[in-house]
mmCIF file of the N, C-alpha and C atoms, coordinates in Angstrom:
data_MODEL
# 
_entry.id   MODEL 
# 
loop_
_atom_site.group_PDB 
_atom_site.id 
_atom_site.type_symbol 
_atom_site.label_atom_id 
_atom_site.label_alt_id 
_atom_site.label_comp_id 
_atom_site.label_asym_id 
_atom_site.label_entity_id 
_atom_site.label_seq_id 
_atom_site.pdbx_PDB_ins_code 
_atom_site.Cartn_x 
_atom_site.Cartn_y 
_atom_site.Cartn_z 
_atom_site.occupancy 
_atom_site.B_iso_or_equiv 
_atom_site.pdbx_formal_charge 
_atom_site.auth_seq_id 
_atom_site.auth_comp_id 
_atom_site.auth_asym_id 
_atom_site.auth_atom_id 
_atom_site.pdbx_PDB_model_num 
ATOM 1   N N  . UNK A 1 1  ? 9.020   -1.829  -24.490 1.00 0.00 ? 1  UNK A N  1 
ATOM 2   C CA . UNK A 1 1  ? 10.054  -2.817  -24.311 1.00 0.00 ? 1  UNK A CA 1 
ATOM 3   C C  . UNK A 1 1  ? 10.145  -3.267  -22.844 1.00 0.00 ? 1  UNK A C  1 
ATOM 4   N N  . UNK A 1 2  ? 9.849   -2.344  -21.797 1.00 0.00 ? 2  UNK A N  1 
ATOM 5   C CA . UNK A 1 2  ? 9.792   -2.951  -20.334 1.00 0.00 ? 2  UNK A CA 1 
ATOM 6   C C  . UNK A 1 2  ? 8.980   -3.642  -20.149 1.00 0.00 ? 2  UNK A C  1 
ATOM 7   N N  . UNK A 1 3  ? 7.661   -3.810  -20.987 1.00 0.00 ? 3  UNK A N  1 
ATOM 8   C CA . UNK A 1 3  ? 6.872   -4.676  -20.242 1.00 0.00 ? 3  UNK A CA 1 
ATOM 9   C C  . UNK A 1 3  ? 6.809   -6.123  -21.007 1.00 0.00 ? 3  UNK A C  1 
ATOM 10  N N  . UNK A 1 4  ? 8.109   -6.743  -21.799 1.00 0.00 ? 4  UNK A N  1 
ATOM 11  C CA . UNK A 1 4  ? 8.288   -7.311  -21.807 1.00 0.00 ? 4  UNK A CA 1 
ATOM 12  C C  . UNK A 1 4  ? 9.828   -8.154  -21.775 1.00 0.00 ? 4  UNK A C  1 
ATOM 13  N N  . UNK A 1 5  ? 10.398  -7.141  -20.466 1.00 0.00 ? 5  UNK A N  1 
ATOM 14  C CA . UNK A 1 5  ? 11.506  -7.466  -19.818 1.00 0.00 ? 5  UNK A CA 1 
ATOM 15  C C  . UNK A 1 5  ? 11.418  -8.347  -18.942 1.00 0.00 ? 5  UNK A C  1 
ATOM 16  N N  . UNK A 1 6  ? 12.528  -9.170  -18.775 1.00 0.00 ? 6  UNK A N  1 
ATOM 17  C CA . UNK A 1 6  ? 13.035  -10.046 -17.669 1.00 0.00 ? 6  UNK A CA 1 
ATOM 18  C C  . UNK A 1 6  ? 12.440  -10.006 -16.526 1.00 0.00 ? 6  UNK A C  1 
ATOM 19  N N  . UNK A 1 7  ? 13.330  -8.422  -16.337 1.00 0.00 ? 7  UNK A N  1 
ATOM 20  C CA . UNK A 1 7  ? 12.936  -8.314  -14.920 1.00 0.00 ? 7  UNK A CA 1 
ATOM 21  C C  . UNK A 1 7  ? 11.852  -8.090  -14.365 1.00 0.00 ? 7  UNK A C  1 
ATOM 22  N N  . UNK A 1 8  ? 10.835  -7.271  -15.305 1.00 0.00 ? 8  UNK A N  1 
ATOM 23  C CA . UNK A 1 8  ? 9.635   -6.815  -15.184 1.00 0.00 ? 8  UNK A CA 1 
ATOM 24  C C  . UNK A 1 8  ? 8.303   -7.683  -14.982 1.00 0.00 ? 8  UNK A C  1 
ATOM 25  N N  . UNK A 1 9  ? 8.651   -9.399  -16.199 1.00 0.00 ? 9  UNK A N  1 
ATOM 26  C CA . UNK A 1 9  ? 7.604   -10.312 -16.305 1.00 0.00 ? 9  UNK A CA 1 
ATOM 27  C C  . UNK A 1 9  ? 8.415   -11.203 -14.749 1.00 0.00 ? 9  UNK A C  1 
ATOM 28  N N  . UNK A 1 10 ? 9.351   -11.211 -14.340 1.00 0.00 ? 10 UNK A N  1 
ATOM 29  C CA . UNK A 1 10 ? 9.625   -11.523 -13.135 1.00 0.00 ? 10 UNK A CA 1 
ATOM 30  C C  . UNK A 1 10 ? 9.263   -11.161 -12.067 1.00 0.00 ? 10 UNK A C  1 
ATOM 31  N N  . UNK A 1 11 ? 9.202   -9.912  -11.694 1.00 0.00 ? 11 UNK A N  1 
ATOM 32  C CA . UNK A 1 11 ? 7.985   -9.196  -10.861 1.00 0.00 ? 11 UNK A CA 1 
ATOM 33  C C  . UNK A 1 11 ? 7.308   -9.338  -10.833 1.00 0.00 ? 11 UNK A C  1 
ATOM 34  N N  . UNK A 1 12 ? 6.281   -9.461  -11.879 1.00 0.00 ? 12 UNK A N  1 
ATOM 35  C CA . UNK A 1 12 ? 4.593   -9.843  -12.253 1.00 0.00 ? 12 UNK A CA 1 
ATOM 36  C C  . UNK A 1 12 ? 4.211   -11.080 -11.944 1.00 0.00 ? 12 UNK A C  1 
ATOM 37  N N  . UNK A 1 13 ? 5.382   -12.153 -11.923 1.00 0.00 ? 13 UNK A N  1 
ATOM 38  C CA . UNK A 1 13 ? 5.403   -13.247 -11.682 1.00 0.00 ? 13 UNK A CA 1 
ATOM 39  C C  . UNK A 1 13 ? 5.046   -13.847 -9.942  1.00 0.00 ? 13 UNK A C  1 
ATOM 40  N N  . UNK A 1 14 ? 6.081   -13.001 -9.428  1.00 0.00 ? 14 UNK A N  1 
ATOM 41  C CA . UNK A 1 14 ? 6.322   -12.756 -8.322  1.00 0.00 ? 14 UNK A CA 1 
ATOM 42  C C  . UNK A 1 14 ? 5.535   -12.077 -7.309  1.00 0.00 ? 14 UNK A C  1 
ATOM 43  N N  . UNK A 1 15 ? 4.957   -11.123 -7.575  1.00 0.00 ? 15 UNK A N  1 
ATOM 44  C CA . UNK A 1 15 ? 4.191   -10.321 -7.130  1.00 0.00 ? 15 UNK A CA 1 
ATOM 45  C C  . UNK A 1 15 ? 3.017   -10.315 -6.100  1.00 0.00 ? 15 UNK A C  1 
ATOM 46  N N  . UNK A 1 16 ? 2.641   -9.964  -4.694  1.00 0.00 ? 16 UNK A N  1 
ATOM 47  C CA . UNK A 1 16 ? 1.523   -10.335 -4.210  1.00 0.00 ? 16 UNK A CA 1 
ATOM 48  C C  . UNK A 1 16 ? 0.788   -9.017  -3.650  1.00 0.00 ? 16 UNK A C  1 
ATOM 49  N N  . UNK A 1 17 ? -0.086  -9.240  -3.168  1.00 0.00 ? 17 UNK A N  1 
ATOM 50  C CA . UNK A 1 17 ? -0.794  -8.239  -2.732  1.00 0.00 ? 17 UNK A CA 1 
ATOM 51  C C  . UNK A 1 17 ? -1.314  -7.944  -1.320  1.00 0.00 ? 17 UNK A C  1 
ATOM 52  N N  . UNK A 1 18 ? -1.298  -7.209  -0.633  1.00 0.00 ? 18 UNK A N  1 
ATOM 53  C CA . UNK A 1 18 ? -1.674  -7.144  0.213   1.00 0.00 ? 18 UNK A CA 1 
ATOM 54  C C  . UNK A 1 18 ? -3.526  -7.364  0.760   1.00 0.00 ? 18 UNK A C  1 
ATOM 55  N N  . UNK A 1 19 ? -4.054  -8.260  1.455   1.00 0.00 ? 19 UNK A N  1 
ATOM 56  C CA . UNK A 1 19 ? -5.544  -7.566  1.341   1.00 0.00 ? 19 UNK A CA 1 
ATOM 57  C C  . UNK A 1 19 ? -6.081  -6.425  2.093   1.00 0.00 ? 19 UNK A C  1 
ATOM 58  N N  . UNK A 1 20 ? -6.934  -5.906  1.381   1.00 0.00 ? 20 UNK A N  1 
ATOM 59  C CA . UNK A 1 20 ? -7.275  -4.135  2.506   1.00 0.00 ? 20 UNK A CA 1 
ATOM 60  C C  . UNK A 1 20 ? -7.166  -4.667  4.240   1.00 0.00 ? 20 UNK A C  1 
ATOM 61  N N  . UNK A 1 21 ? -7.643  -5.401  4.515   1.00 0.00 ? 21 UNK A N  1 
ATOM 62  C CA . UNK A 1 21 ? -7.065  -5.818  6.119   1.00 0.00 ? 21 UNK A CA 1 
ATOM 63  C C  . UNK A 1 21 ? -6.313  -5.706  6.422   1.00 0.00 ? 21 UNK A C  1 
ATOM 64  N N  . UNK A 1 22 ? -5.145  -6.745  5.851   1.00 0.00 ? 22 UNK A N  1 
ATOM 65  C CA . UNK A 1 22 ? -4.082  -6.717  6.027   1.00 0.00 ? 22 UNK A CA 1 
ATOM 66  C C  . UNK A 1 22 ? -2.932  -5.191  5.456   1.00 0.00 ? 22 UNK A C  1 
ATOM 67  N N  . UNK A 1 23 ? -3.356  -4.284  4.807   1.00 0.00 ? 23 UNK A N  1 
ATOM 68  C CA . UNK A 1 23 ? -3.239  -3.300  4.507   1.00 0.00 ? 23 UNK A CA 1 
ATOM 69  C C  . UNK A 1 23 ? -3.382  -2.805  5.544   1.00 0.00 ? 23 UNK A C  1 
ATOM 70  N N  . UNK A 1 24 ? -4.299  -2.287  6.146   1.00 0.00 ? 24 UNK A N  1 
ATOM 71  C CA . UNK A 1 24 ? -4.896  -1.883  7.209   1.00 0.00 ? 24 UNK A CA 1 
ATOM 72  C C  . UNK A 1 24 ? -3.966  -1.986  8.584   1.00 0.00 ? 24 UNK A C  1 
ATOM 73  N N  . UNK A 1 25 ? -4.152  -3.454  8.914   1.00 0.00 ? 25 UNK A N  1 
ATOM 74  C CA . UNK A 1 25 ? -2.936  -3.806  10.050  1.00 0.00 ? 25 UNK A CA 1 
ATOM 75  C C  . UNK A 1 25 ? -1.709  -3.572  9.891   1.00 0.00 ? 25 UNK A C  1 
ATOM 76  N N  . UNK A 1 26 ? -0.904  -3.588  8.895   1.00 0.00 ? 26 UNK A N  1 
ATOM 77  C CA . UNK A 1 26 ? 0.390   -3.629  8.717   1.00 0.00 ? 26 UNK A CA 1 
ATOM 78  C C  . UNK A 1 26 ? 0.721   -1.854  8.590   1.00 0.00 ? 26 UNK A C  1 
ATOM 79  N N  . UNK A 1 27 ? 0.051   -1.071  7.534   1.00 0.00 ? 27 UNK A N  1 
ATOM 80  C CA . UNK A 1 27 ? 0.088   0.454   7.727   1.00 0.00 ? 27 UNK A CA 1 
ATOM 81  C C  . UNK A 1 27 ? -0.353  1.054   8.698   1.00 0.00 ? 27 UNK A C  1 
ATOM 82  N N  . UNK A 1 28 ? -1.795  0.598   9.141   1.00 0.00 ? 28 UNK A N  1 
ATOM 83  C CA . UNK A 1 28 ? -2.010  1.746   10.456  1.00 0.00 ? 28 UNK A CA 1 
ATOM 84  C C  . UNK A 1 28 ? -1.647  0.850   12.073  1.00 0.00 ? 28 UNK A C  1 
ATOM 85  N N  . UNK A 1 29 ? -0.511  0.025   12.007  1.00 0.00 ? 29 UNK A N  1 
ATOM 86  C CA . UNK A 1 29 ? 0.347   -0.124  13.397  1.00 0.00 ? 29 UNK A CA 1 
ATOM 87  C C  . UNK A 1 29 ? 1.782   1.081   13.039  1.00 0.00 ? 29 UNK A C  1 
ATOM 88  N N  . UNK A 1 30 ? 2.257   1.188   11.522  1.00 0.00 ? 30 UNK A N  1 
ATOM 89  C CA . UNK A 1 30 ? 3.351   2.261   11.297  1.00 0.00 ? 30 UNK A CA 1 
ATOM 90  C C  . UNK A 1 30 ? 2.460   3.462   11.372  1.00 0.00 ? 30 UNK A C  1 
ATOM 91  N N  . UNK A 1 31 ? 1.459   4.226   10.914  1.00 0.00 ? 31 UNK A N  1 
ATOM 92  C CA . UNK A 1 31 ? 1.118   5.252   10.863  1.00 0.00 ? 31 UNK A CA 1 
ATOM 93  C C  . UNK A 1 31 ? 0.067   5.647   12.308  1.00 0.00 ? 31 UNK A C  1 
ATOM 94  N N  . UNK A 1 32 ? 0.402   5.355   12.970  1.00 0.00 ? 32 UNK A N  1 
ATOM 95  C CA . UNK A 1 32 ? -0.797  5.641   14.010  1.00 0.00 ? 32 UNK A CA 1 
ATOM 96  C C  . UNK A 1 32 ? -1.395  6.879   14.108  1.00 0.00 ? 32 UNK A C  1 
ATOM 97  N N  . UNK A 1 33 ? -2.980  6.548   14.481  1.00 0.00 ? 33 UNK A N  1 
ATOM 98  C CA . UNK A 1 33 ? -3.722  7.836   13.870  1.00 0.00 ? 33 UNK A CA 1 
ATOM 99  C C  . UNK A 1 33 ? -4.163  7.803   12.519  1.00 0.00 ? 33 UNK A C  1 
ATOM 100 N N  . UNK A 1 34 ? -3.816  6.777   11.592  1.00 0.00 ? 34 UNK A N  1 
ATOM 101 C CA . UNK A 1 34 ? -3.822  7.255   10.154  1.00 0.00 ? 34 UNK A CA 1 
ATOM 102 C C  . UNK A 1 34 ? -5.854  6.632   10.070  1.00 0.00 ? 34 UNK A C  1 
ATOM 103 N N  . UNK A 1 35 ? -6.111  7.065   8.985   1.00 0.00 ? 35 UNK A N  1 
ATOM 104 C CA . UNK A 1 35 ? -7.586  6.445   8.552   1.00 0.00 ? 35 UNK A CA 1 
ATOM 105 C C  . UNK A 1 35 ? -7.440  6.154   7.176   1.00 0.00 ? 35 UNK A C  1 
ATOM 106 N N  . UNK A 1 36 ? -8.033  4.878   6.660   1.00 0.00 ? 36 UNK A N  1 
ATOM 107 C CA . UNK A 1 36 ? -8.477  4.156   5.498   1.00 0.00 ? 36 UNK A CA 1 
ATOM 108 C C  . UNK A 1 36 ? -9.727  4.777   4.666   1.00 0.00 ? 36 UNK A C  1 
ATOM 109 N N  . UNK A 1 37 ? -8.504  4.781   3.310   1.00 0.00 ? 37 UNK A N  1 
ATOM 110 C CA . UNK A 1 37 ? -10.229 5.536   2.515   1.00 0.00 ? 37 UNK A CA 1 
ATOM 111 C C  . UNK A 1 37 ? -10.366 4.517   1.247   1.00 0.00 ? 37 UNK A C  1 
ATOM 112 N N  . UNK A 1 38 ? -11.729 4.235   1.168   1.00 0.00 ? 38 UNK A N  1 
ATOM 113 C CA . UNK A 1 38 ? -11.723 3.690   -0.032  1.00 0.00 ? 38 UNK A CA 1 
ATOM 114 C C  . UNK A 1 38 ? -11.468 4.675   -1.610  1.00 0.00 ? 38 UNK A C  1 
ATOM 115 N N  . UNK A 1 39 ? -11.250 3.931   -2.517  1.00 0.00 ? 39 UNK A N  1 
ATOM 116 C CA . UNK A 1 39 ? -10.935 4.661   -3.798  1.00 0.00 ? 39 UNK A CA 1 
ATOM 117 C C  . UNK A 1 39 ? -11.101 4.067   -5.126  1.00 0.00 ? 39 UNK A C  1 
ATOM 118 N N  . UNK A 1 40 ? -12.415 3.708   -5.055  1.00 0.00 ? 40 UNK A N  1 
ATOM 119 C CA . UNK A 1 40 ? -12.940 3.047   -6.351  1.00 0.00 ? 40 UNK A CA 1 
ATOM 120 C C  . UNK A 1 40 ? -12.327 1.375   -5.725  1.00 0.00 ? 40 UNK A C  1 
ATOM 121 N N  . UNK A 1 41 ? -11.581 1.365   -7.071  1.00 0.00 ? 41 UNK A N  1 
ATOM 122 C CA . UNK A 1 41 ? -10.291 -0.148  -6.769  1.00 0.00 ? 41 UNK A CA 1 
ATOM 123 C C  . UNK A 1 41 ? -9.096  -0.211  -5.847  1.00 0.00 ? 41 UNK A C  1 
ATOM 124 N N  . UNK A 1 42 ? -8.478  1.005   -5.575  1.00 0.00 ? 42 UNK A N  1 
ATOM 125 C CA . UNK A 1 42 ? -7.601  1.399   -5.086  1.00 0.00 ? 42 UNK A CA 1 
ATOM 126 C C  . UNK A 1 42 ? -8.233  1.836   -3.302  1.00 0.00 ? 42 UNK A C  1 
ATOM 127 N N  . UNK A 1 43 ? -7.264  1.343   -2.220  1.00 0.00 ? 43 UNK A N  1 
ATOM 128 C CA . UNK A 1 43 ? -7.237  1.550   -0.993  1.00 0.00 ? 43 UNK A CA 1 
ATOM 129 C C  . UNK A 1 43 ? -6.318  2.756   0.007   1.00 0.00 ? 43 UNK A C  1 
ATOM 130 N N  . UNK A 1 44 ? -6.990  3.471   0.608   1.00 0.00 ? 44 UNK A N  1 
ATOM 131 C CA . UNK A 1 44 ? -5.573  5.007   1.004   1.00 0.00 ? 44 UNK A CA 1 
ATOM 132 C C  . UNK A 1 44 ? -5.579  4.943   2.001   1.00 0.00 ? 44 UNK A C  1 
ATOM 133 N N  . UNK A 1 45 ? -4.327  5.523   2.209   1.00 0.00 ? 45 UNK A N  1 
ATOM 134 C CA . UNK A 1 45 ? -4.385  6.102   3.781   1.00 0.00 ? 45 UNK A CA 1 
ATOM 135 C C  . UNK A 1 45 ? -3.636  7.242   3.817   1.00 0.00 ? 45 UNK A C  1 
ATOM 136 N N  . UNK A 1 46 ? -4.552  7.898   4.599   1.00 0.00 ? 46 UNK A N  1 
ATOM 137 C CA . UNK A 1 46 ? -4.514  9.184   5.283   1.00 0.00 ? 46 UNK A CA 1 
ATOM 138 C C  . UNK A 1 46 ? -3.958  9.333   6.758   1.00 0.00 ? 46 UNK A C  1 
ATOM 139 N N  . UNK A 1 47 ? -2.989  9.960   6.611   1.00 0.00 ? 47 UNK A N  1 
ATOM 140 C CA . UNK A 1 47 ? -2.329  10.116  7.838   1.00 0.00 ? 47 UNK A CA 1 
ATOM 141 C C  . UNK A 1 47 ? -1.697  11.631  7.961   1.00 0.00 ? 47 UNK A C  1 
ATOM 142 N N  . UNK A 1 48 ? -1.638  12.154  9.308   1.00 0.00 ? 48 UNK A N  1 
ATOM 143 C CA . UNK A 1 48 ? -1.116  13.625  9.030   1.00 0.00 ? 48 UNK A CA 1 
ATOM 144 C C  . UNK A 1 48 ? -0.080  13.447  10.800  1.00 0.00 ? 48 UNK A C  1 
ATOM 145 N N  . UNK A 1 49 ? 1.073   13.786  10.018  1.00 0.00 ? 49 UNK A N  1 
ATOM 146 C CA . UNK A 1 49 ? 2.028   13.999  11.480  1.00 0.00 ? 49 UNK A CA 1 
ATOM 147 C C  . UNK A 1 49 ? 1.816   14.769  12.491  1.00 0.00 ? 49 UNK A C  1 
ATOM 148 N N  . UNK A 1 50 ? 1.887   14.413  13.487  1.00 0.00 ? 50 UNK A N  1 
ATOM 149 C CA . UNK A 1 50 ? 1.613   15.529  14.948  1.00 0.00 ? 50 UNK A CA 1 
ATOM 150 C C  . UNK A 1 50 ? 2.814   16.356  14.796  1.00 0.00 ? 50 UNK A C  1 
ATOM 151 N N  . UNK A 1 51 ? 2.654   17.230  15.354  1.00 0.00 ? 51 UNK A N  1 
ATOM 152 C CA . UNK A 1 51 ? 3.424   18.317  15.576  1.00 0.00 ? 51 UNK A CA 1 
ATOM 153 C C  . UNK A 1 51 ? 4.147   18.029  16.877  1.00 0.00 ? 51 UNK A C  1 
ATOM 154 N N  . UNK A 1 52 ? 5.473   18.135  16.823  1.00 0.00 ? 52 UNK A N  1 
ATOM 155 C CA . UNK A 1 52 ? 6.152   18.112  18.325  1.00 0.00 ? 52 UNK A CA 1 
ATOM 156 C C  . UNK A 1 52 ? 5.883   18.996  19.269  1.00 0.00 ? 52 UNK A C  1 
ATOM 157 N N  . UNK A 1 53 ? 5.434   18.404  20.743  1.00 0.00 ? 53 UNK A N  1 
ATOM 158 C CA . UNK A 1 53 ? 4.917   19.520  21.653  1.00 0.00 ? 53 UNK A CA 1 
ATOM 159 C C  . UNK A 1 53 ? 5.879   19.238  22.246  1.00 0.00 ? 53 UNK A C  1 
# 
């Protein structure tokens, strides 16, 4: 029944995507340090917090 809700085909409607670049720029300026992994279709990032010195 959700996936043919309002709100849901409104989203889908709506919806955009980021491209792995722009993925890229926009996550690793917040994650600094982080690295990009590919994943079949799917794009990751890997990031691990520093430790407070």
């Amino acid at each position: 029944m959700f996936r043919t809700s309002r709100p849901w085909l409104d989203h889908l409607a709506s919806d955009s995507y980021l491209s792995r670049r722009e993925f890229e720029r926009v996550y690793g300026a917040t994650f600094r340090g982080a690295h990009f992994q590919q994943l079949g279709y799917a794009h990751g990032l890997v990031w691990r917090k520093q430790a407070n010195t």
